[in-house]
N, CA, C and O of each residue as an XYZ file, in Angstrom:
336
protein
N     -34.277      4.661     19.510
C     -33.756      5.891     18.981
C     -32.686      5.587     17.937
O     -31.897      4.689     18.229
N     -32.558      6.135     16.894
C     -31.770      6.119     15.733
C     -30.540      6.493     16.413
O     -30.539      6.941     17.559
N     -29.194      6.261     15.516
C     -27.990      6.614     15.825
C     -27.768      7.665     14.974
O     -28.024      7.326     13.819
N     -27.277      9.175     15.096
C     -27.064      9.980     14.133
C     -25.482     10.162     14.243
O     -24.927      9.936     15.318
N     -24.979     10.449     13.460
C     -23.072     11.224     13.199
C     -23.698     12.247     12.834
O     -24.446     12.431     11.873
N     -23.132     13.346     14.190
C     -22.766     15.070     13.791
C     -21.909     15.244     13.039
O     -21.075     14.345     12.934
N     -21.802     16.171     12.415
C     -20.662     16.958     11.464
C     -19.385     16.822     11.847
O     -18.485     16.377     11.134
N     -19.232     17.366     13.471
C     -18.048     17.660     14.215
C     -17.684     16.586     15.015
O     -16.801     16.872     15.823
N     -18.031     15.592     15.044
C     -18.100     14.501     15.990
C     -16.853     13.443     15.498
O     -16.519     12.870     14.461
N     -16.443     13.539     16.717
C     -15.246     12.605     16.360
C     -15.296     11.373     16.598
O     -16.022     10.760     17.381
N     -14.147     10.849     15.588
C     -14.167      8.767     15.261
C     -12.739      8.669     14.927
O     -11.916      9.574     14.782
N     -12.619      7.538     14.843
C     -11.399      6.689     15.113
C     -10.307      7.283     13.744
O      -9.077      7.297     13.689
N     -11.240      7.693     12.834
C     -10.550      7.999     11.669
C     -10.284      9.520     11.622
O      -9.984      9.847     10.474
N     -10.293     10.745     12.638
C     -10.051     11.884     13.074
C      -8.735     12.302     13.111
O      -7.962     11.651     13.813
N      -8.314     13.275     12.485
C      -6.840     12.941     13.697
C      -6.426     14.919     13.457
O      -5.323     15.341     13.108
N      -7.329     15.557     13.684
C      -7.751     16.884     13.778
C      -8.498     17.258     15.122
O      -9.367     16.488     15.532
N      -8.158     18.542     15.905
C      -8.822     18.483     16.774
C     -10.004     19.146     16.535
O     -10.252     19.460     15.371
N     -10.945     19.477     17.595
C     -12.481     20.289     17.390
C     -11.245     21.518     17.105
O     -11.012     21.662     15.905
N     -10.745     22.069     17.676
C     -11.011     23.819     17.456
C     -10.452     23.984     16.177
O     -10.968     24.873     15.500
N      -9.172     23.105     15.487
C      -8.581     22.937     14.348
C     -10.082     22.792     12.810
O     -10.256     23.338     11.720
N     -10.748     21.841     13.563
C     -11.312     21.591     12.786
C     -12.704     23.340     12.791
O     -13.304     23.636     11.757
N     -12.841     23.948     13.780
C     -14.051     24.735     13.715
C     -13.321     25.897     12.806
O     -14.013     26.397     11.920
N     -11.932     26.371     12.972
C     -11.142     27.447     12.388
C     -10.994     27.235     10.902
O     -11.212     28.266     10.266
N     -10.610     25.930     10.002
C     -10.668     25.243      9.174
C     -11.993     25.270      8.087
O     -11.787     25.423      6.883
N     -13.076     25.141      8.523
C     -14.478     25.249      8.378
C     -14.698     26.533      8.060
O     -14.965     26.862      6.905
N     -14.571     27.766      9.486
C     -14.860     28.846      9.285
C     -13.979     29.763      7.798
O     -14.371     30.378      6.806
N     -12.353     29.315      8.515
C     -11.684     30.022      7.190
C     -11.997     29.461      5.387
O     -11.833     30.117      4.358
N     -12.390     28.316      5.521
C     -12.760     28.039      4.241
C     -13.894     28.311      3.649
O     -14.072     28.248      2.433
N     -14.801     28.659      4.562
C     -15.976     29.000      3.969
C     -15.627     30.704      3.299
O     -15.798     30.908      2.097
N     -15.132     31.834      4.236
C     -14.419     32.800      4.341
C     -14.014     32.916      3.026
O     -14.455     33.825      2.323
N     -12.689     31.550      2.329
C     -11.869     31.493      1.225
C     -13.109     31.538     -0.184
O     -13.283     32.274     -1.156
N     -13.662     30.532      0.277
C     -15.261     30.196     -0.788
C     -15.755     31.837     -1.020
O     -15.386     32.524     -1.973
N     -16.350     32.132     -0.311
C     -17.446     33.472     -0.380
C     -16.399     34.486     -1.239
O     -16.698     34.890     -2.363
N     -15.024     34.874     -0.509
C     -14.581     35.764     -1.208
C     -14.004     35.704     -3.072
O     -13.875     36.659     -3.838
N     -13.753     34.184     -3.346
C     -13.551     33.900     -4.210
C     -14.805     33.718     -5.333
O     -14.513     33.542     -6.516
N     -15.993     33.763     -4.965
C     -16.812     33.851     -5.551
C     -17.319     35.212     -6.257
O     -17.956     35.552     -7.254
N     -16.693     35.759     -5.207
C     -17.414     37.644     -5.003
C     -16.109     38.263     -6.354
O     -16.199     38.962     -7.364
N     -15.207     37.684     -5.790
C     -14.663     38.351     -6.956
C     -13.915     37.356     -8.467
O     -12.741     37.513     -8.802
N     -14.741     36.519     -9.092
C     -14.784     35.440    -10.118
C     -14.550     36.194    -11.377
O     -13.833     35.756    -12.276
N     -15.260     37.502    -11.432
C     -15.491     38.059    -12.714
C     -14.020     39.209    -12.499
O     -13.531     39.433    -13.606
N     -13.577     39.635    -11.832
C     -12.506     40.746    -11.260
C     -11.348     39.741    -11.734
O     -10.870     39.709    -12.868
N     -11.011     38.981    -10.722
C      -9.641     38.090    -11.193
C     -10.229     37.025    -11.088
O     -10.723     36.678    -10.015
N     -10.299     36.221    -12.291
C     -10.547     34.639    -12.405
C      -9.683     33.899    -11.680
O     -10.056     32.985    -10.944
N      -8.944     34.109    -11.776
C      -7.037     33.080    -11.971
C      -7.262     33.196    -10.649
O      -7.752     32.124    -10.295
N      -7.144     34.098     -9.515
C      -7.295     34.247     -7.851
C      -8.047     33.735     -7.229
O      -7.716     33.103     -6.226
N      -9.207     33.842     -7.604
C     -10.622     33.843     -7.386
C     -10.297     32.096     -7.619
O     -10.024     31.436     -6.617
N     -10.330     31.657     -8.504
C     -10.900     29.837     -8.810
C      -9.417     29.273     -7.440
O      -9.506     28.232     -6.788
N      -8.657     29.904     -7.367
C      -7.329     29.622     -6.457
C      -7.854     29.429     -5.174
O      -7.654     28.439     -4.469
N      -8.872     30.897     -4.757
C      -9.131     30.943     -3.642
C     -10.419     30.092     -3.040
O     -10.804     30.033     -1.873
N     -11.084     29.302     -4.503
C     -12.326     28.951     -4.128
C     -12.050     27.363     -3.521
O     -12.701     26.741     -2.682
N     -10.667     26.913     -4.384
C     -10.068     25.478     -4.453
C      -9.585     25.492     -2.786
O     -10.156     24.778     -1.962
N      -8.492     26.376     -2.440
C      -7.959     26.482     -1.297
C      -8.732     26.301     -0.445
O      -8.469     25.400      0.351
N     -10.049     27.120     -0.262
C     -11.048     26.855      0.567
C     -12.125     25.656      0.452
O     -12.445     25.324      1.593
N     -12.510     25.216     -0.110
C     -13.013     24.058     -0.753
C     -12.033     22.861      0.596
O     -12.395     22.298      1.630
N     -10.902     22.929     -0.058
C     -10.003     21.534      0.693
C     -10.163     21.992      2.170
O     -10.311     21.043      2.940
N     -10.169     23.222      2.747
C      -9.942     23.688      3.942
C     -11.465     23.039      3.994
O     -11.552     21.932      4.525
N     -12.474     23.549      3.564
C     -14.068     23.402      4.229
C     -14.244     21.530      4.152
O     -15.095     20.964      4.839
N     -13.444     20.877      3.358
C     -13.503     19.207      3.912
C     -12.696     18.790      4.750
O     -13.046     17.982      5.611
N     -11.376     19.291      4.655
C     -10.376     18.875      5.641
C     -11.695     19.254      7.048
O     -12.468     18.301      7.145
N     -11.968     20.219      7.888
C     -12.841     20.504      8.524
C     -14.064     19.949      8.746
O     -14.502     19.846      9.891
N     -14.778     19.513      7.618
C     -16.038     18.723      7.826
C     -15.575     17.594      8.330
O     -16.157     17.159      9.324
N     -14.371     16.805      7.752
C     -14.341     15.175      7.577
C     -13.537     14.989      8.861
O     -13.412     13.894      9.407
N     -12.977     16.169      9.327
C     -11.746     15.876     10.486
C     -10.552     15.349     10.269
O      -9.922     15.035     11.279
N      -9.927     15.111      8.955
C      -8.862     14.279      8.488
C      -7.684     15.501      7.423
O      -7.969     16.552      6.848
N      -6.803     15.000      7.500
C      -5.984     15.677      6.980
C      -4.434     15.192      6.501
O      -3.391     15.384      7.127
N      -4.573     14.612      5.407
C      -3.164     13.802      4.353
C      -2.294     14.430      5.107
O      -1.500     13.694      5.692
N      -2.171     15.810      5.318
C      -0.731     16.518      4.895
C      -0.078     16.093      6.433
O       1.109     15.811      6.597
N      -1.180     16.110      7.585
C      -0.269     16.073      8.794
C      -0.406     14.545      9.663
O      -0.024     14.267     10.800
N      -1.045     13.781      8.731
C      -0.913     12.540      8.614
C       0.571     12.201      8.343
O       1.486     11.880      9.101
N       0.519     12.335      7.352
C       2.136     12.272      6.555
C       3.019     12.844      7.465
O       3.807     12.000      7.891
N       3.240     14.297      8.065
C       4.349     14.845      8.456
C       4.253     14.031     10.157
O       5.227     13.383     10.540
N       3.287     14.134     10.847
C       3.502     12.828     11.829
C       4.729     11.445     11.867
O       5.598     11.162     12.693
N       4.339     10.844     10.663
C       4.520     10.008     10.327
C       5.934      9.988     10.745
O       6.643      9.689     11.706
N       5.998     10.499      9.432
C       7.773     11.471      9.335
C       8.209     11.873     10.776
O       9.352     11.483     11.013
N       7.825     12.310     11.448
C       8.201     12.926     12.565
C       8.490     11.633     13.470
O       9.604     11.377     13.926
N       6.963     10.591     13.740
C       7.345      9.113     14.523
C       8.674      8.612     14.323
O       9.468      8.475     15.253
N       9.013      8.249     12.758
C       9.828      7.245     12.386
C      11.424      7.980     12.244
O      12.467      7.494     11.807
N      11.120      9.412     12.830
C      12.411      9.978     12.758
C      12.872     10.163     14.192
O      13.858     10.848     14.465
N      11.988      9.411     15.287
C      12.190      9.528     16.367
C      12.845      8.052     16.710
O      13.787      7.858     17.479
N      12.154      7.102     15.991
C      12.601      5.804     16.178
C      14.035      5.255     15.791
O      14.490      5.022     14.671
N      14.717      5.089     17.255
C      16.436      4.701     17.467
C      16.666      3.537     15.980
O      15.922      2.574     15.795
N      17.631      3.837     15.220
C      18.680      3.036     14.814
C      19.134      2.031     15.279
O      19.199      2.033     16.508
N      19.630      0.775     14.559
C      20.204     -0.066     15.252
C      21.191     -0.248     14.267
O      21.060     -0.029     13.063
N      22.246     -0.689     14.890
C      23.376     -0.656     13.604
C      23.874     -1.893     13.917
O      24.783     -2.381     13.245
């Protein structure tokens, strides 16, 4: 039997949970559709809202996410005691 990777399936390189990631997915697709619907109404909103959702619908596919990678980070190394 072949090995397949689901969409939602998590790996070592994850650091999003399932429901983060299903809300993420859903709202970006949400951001996509409406920004499409209205392209010709307000451009300037519309290409805003298509981008916003776009990053939301990969952050979600891929399970990964820079921003709370980073603020983690920040958060670890601001926990870690001083030595003077």
């Amino acid at each position: 039997m072949a090995h397949r990777e689901y969409l939602l399936a998590e790996n070592d390189g994850t650091n999003i949970e399932f429901s983060e990631r299903v809300v993420s997915i859903g709202t970006g697709t949400y951001m996509i559709y409406k920004g499409v619907r209205e392209l010709f109404k307000r451009p300037l909103l519309a290409l805003g809202q298509v981008a916003i959702g776009s990053a939301l619908l990969y952050r979600g596919a891929t399970g990964t996410c820079d921003v709370k990678r980073i603020i983690e980070r920040e958060y670890q190394e601001s926990e870690s005691p001083e030595y003077i």
